[in-house]
mmCIF entry with sequence, helices, sheets and N, C-alpha, C, O atoms, coordinates in Angstrom:
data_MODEL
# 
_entry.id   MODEL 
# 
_entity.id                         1 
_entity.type                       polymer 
_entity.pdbx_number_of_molecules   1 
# 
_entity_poly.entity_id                      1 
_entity_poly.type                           'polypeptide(L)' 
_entity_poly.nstd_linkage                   no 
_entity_poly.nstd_monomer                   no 
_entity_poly.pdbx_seq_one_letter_code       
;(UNK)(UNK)(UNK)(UNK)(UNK)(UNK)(UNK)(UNK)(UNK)(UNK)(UNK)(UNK)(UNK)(UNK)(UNK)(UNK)
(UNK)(UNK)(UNK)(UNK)(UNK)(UNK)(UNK)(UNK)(UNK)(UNK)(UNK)(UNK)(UNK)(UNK)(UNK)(UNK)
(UNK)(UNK)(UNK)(UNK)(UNK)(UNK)(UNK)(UNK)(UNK)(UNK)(UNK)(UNK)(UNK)(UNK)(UNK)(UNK)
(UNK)(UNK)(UNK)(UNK)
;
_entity_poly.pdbx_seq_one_letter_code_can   XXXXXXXXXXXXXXXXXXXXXXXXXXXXXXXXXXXXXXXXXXXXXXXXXXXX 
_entity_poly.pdbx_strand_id                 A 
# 
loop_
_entity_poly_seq.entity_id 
_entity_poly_seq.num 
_entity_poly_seq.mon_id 
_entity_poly_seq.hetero 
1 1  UNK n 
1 2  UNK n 
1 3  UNK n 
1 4  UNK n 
1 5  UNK n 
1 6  UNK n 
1 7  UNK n 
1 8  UNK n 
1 9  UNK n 
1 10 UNK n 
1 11 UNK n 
1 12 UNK n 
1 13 UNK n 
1 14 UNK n 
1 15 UNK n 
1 16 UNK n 
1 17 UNK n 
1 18 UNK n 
1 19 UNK n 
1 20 UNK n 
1 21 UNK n 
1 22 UNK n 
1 23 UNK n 
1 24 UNK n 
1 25 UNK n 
1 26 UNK n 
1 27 UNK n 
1 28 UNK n 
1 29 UNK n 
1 30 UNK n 
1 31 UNK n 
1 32 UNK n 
1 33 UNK n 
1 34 UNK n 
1 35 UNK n 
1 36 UNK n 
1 37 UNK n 
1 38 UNK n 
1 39 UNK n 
1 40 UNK n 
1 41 UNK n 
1 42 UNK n 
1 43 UNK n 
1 44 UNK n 
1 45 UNK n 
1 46 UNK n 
1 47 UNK n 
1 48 UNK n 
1 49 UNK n 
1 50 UNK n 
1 51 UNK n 
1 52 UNK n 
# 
_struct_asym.id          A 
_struct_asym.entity_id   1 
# 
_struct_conf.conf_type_id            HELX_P 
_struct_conf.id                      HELX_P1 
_struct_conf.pdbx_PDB_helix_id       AA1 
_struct_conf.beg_label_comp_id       UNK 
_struct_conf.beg_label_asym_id       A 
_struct_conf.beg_label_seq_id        46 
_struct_conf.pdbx_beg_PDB_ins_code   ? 
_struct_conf.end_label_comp_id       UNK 
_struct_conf.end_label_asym_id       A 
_struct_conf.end_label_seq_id        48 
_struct_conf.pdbx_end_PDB_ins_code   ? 
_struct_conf.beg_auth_comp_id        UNK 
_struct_conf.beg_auth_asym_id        A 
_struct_conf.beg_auth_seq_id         46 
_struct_conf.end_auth_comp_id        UNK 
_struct_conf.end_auth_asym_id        A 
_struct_conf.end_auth_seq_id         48 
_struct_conf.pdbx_PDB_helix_class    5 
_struct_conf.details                 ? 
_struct_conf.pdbx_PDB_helix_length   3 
# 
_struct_conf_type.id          HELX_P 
_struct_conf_type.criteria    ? 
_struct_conf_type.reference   ? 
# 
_struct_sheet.id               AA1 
_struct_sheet.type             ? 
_struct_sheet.number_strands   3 
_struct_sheet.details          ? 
# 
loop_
_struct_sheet_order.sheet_id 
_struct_sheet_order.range_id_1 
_struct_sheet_order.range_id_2 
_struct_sheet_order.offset 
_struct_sheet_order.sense 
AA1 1 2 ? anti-parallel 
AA1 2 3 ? anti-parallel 
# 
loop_
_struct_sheet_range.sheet_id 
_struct_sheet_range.id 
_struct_sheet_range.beg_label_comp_id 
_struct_sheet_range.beg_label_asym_id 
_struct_sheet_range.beg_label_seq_id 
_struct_sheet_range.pdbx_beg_PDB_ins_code 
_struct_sheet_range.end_label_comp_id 
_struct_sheet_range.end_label_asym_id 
_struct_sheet_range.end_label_seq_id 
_struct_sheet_range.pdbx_end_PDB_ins_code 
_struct_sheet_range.beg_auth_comp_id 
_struct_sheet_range.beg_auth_asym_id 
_struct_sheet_range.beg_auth_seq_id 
_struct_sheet_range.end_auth_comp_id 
_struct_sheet_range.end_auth_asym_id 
_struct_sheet_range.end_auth_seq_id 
AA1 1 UNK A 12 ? UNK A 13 ? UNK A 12 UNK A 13 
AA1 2 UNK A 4  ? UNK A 6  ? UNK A 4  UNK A 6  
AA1 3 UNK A 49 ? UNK A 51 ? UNK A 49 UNK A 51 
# 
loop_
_atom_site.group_PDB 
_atom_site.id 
_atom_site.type_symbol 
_atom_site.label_atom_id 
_atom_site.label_alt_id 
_atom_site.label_comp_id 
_atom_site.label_asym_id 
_atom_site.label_entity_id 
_atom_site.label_seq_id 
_atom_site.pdbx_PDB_ins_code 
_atom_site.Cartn_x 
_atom_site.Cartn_y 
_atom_site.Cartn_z 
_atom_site.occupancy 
_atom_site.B_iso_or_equiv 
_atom_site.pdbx_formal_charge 
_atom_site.auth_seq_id 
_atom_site.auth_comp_id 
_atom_site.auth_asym_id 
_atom_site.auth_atom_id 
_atom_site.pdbx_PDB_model_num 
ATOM 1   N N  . UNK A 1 1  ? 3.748  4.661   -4.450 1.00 0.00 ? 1  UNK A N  1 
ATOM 2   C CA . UNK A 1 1  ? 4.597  3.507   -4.208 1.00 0.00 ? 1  UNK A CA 1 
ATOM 3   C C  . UNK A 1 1  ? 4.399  3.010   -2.777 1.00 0.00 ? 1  UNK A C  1 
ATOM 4   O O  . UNK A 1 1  ? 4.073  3.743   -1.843 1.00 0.00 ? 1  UNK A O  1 
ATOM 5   N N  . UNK A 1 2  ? 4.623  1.706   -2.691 1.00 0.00 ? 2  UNK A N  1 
ATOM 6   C CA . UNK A 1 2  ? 4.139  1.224   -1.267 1.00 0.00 ? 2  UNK A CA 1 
ATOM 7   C C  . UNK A 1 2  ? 5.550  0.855   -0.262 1.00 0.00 ? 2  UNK A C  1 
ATOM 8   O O  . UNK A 1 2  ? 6.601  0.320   -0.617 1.00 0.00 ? 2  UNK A O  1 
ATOM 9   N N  . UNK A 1 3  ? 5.126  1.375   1.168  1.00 0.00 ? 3  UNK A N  1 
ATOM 10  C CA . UNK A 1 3  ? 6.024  0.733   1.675  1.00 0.00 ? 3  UNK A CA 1 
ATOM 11  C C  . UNK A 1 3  ? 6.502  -0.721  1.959  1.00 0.00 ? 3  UNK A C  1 
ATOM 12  O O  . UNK A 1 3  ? 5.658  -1.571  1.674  1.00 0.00 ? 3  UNK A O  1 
ATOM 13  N N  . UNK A 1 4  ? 7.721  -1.205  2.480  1.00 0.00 ? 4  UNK A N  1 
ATOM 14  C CA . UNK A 1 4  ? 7.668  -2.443  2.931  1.00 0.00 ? 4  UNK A CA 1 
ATOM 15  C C  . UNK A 1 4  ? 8.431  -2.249  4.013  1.00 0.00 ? 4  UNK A C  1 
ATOM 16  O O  . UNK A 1 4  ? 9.380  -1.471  3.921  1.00 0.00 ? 4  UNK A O  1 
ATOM 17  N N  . UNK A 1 5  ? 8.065  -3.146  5.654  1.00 0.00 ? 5  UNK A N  1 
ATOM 18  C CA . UNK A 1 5  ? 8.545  -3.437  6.733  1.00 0.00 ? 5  UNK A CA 1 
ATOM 19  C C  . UNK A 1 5  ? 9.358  -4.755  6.792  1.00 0.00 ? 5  UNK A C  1 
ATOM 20  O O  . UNK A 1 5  ? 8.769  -5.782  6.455  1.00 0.00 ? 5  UNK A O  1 
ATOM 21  N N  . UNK A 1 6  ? 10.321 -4.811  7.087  1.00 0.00 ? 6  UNK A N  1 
ATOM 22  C CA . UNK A 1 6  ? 11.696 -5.838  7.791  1.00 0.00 ? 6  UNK A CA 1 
ATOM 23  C C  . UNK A 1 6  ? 10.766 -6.768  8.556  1.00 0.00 ? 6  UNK A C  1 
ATOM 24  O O  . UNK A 1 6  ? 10.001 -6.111  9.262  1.00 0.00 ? 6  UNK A O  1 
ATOM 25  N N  . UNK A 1 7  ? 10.632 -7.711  8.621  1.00 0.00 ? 7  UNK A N  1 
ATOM 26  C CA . UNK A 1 7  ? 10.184 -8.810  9.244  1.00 0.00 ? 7  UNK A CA 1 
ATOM 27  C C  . UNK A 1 7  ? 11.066 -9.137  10.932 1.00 0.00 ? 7  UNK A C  1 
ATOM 28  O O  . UNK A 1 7  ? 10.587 -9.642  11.947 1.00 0.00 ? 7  UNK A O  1 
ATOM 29  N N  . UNK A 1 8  ? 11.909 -8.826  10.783 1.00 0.00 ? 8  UNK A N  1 
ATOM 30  C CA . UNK A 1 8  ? 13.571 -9.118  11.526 1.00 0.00 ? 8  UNK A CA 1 
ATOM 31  C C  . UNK A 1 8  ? 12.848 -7.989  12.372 1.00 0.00 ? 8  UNK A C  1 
ATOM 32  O O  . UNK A 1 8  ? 12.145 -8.328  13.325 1.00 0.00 ? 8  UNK A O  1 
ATOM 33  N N  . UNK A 1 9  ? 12.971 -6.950  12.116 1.00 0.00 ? 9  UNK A N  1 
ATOM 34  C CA . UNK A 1 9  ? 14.067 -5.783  13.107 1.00 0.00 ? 9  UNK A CA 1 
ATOM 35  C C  . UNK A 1 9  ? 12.705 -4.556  12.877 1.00 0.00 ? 9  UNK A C  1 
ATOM 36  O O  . UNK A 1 9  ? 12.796 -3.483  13.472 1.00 0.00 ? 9  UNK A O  1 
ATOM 37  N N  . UNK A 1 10 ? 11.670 -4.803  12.110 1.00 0.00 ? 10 UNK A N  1 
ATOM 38  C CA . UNK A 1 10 ? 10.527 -3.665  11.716 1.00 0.00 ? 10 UNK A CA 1 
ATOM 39  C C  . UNK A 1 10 ? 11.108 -2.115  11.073 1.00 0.00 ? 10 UNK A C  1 
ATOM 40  O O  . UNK A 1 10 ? 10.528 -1.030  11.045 1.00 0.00 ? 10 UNK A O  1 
ATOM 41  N N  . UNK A 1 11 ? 12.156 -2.408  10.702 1.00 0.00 ? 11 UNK A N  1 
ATOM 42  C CA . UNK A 1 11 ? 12.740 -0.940  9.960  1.00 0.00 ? 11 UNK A CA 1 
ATOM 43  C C  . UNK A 1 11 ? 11.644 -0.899  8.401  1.00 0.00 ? 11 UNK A C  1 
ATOM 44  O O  . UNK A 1 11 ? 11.412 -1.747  7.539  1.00 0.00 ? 11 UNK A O  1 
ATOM 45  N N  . UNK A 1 12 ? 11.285 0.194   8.560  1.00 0.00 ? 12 UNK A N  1 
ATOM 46  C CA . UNK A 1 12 ? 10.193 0.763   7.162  1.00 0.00 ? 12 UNK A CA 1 
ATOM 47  C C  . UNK A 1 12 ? 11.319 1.497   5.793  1.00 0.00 ? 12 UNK A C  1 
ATOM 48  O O  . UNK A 1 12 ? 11.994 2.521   5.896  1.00 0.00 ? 12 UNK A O  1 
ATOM 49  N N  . UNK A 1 13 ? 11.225 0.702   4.750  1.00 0.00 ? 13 UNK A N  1 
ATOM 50  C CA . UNK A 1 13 ? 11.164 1.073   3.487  1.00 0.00 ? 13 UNK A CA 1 
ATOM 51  C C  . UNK A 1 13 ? 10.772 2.021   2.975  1.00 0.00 ? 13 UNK A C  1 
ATOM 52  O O  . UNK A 1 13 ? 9.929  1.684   2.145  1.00 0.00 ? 13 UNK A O  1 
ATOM 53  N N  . UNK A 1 14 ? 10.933 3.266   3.001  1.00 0.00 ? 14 UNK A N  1 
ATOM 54  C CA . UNK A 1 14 ? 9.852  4.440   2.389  1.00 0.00 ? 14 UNK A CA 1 
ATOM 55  C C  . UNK A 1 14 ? 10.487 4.654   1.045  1.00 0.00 ? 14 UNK A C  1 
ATOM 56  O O  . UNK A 1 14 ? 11.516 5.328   1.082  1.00 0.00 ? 14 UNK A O  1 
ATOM 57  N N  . UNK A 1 15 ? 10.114 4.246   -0.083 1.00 0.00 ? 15 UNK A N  1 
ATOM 58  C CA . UNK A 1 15 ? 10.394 4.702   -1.265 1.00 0.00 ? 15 UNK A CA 1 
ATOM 59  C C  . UNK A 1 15 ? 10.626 6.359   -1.157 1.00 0.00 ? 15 UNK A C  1 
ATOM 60  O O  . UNK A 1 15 ? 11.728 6.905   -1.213 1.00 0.00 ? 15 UNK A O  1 
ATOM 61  N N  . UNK A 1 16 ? 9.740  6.821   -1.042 1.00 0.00 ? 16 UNK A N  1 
ATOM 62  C CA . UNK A 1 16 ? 9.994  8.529   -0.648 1.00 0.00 ? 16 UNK A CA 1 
ATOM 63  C C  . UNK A 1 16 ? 11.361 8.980   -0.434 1.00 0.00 ? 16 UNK A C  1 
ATOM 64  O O  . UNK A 1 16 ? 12.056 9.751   -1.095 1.00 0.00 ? 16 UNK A O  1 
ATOM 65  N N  . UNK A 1 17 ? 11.682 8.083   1.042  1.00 0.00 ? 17 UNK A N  1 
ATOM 66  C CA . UNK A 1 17 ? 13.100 8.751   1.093  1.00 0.00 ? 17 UNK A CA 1 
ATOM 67  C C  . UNK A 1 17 ? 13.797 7.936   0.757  1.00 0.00 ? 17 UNK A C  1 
ATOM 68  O O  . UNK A 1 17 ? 14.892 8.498   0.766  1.00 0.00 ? 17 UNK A O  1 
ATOM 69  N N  . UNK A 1 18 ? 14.017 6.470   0.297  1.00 0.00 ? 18 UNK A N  1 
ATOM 70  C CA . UNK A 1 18 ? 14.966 5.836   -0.702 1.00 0.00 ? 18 UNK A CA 1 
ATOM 71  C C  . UNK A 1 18 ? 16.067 5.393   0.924  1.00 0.00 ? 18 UNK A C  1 
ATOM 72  O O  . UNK A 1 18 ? 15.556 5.443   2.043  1.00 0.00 ? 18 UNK A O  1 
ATOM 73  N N  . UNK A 1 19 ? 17.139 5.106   0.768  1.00 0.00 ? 19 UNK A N  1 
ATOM 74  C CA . UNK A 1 19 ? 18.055 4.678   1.225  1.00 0.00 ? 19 UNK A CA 1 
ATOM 75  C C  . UNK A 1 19 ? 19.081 4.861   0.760  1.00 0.00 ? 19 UNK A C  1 
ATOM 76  O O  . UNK A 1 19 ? 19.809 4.217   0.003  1.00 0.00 ? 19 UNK A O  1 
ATOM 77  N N  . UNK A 1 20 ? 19.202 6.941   1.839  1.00 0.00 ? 20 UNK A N  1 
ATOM 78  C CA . UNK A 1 20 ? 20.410 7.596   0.951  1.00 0.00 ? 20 UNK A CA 1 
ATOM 79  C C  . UNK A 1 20 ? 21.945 7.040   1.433  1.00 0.00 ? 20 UNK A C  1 
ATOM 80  O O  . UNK A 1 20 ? 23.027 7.135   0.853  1.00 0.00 ? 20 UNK A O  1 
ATOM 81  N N  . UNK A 1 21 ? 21.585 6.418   2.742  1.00 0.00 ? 21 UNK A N  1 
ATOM 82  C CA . UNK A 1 21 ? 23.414 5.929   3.538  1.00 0.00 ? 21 UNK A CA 1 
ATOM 83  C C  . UNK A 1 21 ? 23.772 4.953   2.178  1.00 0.00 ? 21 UNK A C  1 
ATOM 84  O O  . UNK A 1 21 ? 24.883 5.306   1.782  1.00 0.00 ? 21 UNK A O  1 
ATOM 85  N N  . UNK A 1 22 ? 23.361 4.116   1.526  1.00 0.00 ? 22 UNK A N  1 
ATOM 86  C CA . UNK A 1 22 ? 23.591 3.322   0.835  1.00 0.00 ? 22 UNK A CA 1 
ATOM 87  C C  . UNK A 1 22 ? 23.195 3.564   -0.838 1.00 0.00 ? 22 UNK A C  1 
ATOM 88  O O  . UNK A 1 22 ? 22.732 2.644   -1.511 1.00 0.00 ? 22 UNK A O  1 
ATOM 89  N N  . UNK A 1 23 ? 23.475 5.080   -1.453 1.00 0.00 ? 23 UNK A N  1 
ATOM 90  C CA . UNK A 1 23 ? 23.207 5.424   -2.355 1.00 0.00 ? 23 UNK A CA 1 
ATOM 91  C C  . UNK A 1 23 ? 21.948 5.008   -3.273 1.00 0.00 ? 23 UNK A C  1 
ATOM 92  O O  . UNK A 1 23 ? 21.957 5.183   -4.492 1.00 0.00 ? 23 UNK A O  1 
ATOM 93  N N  . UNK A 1 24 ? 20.881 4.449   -2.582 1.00 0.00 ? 24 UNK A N  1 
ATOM 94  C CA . UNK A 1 24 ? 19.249 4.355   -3.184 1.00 0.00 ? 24 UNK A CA 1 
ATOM 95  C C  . UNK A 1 24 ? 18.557 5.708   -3.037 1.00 0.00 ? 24 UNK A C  1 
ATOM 96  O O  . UNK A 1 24 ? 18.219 6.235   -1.977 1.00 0.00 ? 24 UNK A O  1 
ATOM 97  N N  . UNK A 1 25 ? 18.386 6.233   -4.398 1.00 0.00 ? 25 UNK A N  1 
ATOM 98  C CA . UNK A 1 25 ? 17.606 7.775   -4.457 1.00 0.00 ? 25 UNK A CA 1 
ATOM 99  C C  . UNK A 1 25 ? 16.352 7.973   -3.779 1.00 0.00 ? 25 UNK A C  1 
ATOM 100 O O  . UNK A 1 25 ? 15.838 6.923   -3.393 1.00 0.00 ? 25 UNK A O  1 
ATOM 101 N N  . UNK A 1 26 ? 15.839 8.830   -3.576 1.00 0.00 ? 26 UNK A N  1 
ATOM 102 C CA . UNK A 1 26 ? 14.390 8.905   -3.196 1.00 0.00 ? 26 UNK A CA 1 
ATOM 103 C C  . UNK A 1 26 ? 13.659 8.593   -4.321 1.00 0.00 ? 26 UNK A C  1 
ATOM 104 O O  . UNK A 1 26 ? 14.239 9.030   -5.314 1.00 0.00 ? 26 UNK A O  1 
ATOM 105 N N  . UNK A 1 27 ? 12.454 7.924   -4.636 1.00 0.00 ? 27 UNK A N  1 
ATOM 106 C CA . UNK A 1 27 ? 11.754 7.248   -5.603 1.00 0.00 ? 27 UNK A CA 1 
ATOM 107 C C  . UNK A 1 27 ? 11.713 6.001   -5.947 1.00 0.00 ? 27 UNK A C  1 
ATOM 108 O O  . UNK A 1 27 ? 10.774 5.452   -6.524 1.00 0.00 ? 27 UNK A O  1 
ATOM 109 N N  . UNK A 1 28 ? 12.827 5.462   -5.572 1.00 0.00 ? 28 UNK A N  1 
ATOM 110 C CA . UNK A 1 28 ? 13.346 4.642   -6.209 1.00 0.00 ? 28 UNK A CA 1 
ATOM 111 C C  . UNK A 1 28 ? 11.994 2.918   -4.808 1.00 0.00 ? 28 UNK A C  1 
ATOM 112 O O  . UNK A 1 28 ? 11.772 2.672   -3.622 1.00 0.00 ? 28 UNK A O  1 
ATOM 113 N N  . UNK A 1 29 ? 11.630 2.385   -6.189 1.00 0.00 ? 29 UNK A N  1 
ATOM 114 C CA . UNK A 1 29 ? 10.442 1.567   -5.798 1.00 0.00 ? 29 UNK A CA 1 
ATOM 115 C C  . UNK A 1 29 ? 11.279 0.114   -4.906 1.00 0.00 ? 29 UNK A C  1 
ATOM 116 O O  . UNK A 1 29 ? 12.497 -0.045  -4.814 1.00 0.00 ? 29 UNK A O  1 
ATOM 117 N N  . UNK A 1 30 ? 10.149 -0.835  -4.318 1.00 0.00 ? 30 UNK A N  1 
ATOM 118 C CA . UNK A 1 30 ? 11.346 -1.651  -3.609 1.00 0.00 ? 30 UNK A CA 1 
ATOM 119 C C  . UNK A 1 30 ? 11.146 -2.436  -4.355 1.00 0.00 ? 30 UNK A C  1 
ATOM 120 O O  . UNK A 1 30 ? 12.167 -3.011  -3.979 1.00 0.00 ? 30 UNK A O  1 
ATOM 121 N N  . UNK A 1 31 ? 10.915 -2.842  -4.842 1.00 0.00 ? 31 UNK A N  1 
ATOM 122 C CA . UNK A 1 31 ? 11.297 -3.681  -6.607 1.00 0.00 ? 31 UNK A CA 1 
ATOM 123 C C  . UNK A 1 31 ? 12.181 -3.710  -6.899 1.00 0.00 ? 31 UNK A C  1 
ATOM 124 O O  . UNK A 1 31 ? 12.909 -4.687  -6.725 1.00 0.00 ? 31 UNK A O  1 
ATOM 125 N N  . UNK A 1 32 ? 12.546 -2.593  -7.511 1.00 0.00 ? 32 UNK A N  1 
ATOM 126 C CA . UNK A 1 32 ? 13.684 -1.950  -8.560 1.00 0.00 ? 32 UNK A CA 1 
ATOM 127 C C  . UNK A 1 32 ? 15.288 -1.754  -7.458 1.00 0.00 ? 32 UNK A C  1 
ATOM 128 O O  . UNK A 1 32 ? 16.346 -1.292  -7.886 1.00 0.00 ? 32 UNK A O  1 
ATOM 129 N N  . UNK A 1 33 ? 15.069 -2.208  -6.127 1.00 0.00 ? 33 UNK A N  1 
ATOM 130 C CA . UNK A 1 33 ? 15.767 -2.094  -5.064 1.00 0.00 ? 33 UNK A CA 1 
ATOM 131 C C  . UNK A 1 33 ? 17.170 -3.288  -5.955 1.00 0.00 ? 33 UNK A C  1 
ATOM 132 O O  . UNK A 1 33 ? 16.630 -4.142  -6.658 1.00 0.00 ? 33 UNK A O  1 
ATOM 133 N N  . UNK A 1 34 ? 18.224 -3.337  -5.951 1.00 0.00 ? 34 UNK A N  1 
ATOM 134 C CA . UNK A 1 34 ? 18.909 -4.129  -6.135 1.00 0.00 ? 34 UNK A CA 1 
ATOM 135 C C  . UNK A 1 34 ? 18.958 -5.557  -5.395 1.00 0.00 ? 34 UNK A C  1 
ATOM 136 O O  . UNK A 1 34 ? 18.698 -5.573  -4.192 1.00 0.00 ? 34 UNK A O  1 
ATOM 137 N N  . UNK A 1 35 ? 19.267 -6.715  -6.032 1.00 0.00 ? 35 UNK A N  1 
ATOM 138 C CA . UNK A 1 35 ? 18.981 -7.771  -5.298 1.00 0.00 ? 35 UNK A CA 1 
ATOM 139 C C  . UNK A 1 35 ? 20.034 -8.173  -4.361 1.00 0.00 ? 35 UNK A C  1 
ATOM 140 O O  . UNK A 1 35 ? 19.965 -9.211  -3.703 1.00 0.00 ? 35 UNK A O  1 
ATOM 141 N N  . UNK A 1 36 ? 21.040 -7.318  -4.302 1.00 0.00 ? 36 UNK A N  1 
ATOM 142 C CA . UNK A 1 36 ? 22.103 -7.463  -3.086 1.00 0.00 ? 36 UNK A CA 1 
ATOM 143 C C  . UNK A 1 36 ? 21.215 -6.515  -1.878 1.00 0.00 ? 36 UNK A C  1 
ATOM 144 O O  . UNK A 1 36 ? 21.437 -6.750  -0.690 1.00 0.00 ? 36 UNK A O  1 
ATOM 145 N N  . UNK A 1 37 ? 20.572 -5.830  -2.132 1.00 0.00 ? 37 UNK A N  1 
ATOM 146 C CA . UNK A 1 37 ? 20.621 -4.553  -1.297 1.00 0.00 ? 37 UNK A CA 1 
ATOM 147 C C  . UNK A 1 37 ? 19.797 -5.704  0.131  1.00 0.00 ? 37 UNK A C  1 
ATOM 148 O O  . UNK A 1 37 ? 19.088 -6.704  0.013  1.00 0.00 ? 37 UNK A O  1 
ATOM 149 N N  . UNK A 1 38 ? 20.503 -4.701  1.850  1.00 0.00 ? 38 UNK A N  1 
ATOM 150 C CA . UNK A 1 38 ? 19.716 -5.629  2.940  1.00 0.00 ? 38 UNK A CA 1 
ATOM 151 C C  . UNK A 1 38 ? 19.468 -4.166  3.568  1.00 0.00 ? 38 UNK A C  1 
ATOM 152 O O  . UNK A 1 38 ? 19.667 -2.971  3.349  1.00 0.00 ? 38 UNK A O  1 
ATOM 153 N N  . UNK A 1 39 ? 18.949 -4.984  4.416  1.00 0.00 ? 39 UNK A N  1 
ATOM 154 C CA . UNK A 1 39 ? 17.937 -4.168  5.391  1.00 0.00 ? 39 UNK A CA 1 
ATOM 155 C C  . UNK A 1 39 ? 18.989 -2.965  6.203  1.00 0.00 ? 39 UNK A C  1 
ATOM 156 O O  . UNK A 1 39 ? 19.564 -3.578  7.102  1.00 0.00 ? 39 UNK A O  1 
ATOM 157 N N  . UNK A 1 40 ? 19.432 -1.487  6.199  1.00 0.00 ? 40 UNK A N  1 
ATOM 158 C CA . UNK A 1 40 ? 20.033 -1.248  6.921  1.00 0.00 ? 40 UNK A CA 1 
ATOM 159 C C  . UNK A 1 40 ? 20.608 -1.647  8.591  1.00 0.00 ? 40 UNK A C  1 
ATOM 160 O O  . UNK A 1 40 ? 21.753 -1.786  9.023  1.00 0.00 ? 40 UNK A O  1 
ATOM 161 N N  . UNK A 1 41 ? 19.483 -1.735  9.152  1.00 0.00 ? 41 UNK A N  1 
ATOM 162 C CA . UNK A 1 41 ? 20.015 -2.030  10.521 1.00 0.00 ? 41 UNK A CA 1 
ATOM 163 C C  . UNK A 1 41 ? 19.940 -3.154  11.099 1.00 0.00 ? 41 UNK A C  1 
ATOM 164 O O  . UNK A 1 41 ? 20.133 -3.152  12.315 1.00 0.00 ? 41 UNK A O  1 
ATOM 165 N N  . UNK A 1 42 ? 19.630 -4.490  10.396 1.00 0.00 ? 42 UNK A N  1 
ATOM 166 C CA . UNK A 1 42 ? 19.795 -5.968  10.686 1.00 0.00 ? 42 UNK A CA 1 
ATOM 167 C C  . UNK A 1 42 ? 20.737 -6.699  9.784  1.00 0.00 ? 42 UNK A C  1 
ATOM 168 O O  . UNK A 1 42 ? 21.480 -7.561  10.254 1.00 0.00 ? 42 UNK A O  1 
ATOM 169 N N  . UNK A 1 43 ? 20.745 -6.293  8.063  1.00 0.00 ? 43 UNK A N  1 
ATOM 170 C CA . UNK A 1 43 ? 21.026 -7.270  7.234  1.00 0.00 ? 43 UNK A CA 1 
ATOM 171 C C  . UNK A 1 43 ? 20.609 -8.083  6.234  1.00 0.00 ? 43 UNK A C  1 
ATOM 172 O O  . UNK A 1 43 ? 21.113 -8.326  5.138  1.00 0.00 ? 43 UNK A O  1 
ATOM 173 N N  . UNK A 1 44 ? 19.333 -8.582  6.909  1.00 0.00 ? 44 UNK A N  1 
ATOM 174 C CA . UNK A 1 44 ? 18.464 -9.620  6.076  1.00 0.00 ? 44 UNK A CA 1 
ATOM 175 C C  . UNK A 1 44 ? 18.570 -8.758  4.717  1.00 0.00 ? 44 UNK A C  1 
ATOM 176 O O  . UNK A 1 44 ? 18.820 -7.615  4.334  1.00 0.00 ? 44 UNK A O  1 
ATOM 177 N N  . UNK A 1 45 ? 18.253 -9.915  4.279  1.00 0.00 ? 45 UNK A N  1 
ATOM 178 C CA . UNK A 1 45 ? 17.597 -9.609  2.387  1.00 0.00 ? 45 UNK A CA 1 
ATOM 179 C C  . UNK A 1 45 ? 16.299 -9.100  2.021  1.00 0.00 ? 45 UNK A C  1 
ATOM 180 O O  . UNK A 1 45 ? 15.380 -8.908  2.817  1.00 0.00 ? 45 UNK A O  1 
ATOM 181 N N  . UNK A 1 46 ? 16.272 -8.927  0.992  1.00 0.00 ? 46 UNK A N  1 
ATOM 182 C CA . UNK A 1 46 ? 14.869 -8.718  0.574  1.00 0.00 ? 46 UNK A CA 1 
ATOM 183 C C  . UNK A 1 46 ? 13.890 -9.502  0.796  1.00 0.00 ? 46 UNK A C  1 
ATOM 184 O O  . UNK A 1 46 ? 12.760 -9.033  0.930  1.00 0.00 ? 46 UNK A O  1 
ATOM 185 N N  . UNK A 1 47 ? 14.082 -10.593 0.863  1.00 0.00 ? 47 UNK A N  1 
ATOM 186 C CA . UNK A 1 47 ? 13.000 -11.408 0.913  1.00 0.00 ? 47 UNK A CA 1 
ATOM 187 C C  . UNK A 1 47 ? 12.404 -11.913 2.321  1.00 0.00 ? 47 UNK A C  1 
ATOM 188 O O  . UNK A 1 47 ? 11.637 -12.853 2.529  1.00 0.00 ? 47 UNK A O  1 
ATOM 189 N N  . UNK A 1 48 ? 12.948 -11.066 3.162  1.00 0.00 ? 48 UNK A N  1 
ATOM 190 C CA . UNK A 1 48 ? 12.182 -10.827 4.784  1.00 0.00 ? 48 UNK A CA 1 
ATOM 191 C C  . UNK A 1 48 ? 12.011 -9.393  4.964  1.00 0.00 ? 48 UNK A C  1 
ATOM 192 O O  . UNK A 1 48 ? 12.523 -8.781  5.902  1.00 0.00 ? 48 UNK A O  1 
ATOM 193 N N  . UNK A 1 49 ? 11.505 -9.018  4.330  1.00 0.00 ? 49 UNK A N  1 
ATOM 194 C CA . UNK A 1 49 ? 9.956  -7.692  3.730  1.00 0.00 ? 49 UNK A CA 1 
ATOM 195 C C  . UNK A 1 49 ? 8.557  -8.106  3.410  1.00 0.00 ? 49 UNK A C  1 
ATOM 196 O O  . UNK A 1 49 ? 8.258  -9.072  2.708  1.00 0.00 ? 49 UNK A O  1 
ATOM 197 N N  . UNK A 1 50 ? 7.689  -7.240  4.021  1.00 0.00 ? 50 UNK A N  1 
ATOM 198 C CA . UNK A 1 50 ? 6.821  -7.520  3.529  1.00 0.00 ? 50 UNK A CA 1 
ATOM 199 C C  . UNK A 1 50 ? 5.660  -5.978  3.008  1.00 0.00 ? 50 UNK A C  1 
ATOM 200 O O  . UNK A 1 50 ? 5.481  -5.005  3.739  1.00 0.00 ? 50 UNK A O  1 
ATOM 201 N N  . UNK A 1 51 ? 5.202  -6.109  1.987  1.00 0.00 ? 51 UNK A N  1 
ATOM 202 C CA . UNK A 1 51 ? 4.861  -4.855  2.024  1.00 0.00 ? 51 UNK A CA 1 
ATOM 203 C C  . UNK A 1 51 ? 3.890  -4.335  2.959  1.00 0.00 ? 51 UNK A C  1 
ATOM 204 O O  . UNK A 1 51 ? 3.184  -5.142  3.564  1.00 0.00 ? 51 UNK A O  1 
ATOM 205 N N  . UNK A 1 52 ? 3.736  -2.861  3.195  1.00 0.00 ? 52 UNK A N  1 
ATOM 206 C CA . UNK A 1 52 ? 2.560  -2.634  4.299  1.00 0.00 ? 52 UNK A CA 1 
ATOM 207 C C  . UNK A 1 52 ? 1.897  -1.151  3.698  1.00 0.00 ? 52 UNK A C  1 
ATOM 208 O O  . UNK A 1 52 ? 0.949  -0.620  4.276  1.00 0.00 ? 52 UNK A O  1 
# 
């Protein structure tokens, strides 16, 4: 699974470890990420990611 970087603020996406503060499991792809879900430490949305 690939990562994706924050455009905003450069915080990395690691599917691996998921985004446990905000109950996203480890595995869990950034796809399948919910379409509310934002960037922990800025906000933005999904759609200021880009994969890397």
């Amino acid at each position: 699974m690939d990562s994706w970087k924050c455009l905003v603020c450069a915080y990395v996406y690691d599917p691996a470890i998921g985004d446990p503060d905000n109950d996203i499991e480890p595995g869990t792809s950034f796809e399948d990420l919910p379409d509310d879900w934002i960037c922990p430490p800025c906000g933005v949305g999904k759609e200021e990611f880009e994969k890397i």
